[in-house]
N, C-alpha and C positions, 0 to 999 in steps of 0.2 A: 264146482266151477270157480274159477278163479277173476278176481276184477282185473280190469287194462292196468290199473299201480301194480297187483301182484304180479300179474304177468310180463311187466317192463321190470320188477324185481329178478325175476329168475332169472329174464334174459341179459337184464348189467349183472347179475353173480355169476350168470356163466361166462360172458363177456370180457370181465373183471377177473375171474379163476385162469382163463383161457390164459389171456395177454398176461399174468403175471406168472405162470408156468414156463411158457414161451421163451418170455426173456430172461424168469431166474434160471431154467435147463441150462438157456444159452450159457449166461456166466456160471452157473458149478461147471458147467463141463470145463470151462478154462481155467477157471482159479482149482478145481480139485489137482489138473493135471501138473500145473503148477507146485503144487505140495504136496503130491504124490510122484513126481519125477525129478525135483528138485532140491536141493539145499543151497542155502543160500542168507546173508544175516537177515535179522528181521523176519526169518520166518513165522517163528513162534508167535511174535506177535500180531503179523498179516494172519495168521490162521484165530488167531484171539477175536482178531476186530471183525472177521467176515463170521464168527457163532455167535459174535455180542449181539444180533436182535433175537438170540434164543433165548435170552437167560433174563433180559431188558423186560419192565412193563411194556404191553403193544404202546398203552398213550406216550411211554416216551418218546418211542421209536417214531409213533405218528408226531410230536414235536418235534424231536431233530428233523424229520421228512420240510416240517414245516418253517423250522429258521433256516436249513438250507434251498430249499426249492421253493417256498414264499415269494410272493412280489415281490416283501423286501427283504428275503436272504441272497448272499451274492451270488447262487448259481439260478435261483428263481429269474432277480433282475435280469440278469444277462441272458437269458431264455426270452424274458419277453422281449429286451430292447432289441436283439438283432433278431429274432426268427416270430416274435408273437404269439410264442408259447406258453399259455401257465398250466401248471400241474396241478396246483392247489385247487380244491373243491372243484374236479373236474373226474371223470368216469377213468382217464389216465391215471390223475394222482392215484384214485382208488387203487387202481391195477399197481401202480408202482409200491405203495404203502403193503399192500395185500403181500406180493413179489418179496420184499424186504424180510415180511417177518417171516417168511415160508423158504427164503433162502436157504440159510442154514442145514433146513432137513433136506436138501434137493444136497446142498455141497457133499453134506455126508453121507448119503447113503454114493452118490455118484463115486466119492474119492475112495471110499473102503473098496466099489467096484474095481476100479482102475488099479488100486494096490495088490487087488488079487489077482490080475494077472501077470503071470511069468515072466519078467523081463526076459528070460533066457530066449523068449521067442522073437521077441523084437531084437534082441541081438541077432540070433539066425536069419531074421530075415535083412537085418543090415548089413549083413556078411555078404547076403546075394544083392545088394542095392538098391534097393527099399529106399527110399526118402522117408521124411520124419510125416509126413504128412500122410503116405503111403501107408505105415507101420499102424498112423493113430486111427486109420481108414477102414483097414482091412483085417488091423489082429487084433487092435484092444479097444476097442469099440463094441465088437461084434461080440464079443467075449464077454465082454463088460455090458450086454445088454440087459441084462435082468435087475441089476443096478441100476442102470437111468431108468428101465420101467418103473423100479421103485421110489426111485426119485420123485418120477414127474408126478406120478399117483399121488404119494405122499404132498408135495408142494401143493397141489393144483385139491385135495382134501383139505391142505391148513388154509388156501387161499380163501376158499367156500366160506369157510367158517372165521375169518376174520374179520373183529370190531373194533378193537380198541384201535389200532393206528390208521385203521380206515374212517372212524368218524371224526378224529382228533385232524388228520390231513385233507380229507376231501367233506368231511359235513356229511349229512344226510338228509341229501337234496333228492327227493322223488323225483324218476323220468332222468335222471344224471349220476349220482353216487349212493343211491340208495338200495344196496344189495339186501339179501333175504335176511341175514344179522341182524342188518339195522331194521329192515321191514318190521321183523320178529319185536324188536326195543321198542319201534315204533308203537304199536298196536297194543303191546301192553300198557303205554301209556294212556290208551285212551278205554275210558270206563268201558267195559260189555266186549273189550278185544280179546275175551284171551278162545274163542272161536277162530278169530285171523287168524291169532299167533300159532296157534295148534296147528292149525291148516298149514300154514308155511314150515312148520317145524316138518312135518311129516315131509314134507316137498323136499327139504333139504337131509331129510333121512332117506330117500329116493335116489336122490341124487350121490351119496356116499355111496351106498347098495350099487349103485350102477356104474361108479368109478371102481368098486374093486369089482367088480363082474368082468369089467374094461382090460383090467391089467392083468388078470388073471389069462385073457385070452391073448393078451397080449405076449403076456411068458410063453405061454405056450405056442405062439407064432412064431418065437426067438428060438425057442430051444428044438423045433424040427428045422429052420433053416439051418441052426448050426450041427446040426446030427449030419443033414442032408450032404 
């Protein structure tokens, strides 16, 4: 049996997993299409700066999160002063910090999808008139589905499991940004925890088991509709 802290743990990791999958899908799916349909200067280096939180310590990454989006980094300020938004030590930063470092694996495996498909087909289908919007709707998307499943799988696993730029950006505040990670940090700090820790380790071994079970079923959803 789990206490109400543990149990508001798993629900912000899943929370926190969820919302930073969501919105990094969102952007690999544009910035991959971007570097996988485009040339244009400055690619190389746009493609540099969107893997640098792969290769970065998380705590940096939770640092730069936190001179830019800080009360007092310039896009922090201007968040709170017009809308009364902060990010910082809030269950969001977490999601966004989490998001950040889990990007990368979501851009990549998405952009390798998208470059495997054949442009020849989105040519034919532009020949019959197809919009751009059309082509990315119904030919390489659908195509390219077993890629975003890996994607989201992948991001929405590194999310679970991310600490360093999630304690360094949002703290590890119980009831608000304290996912199973930090639960887990938590608990060995305190003498006769490493019963919690274990418990919650196991929880979050549960919970990976059950995201590839997820994706698994999910390829296989993909690949009879596109047979179909």
């Amino acid at each position: 049996m789990l206490s109400p802290d543990e149990w508001e743990a798993l629900r912000l990791t899943l929370v926190v997993a969820g919302e930073a999958t969501l919105f990094g899908m969102i952007a690999a799916v544009g910035f991959a299409w971007v570097l996988a349909r485009y040339r244009f200067p400055g690619r190389v280096l746009l493609d540099a700066g969107l893997h640098a939180p792969l290769i970065l310590p998380p705590v940096v990454v939770g640092f730069v999160l936190l001179t830019i989006f800080g009360v007092q980094g310039p896009v922090g300020r201007w968040l709170d002063a017009w809308f009364g938004v902060r990010l910082a030590f809030t269950s969001a930063g977490a999601a966004l910090a989490a998001g950040v470092c889990a990007f990368p694996l979501m851009l990549r495996s998405v952009r390798l999808a998208i470059e495997g498909v054949d442009p020849k087909l989105e040519e034919a289908a532009r020949s019959l008139g197809a919009g751009a919007w059309d082509r990315a709707v119904t030919i390489v998307l659908p195509l390219a589905w077993p890629g975003l499943v890996a994607g989201a799988v992948v991001g929405f696993a590194a999310a679970l499991g991310e600490f360093g730029a999630v304690i360094t950006f949002a703290a590890s505040i119980p009831g608000e940004t304290q996912t199973l990670p930090l639960a887990i940090y938590a608990a060995l700090q305190v003498p006769g925890g490493e019963a919690t820790a274990a418990r919650l380790s196991a929880i979050s071994f549960a919970l990976a088991i059950a995201g590839l079970v997820a994706s698994e079923a999910l390829l296989r959803f993909g690949r009879r509709r596109a047979g179909a």
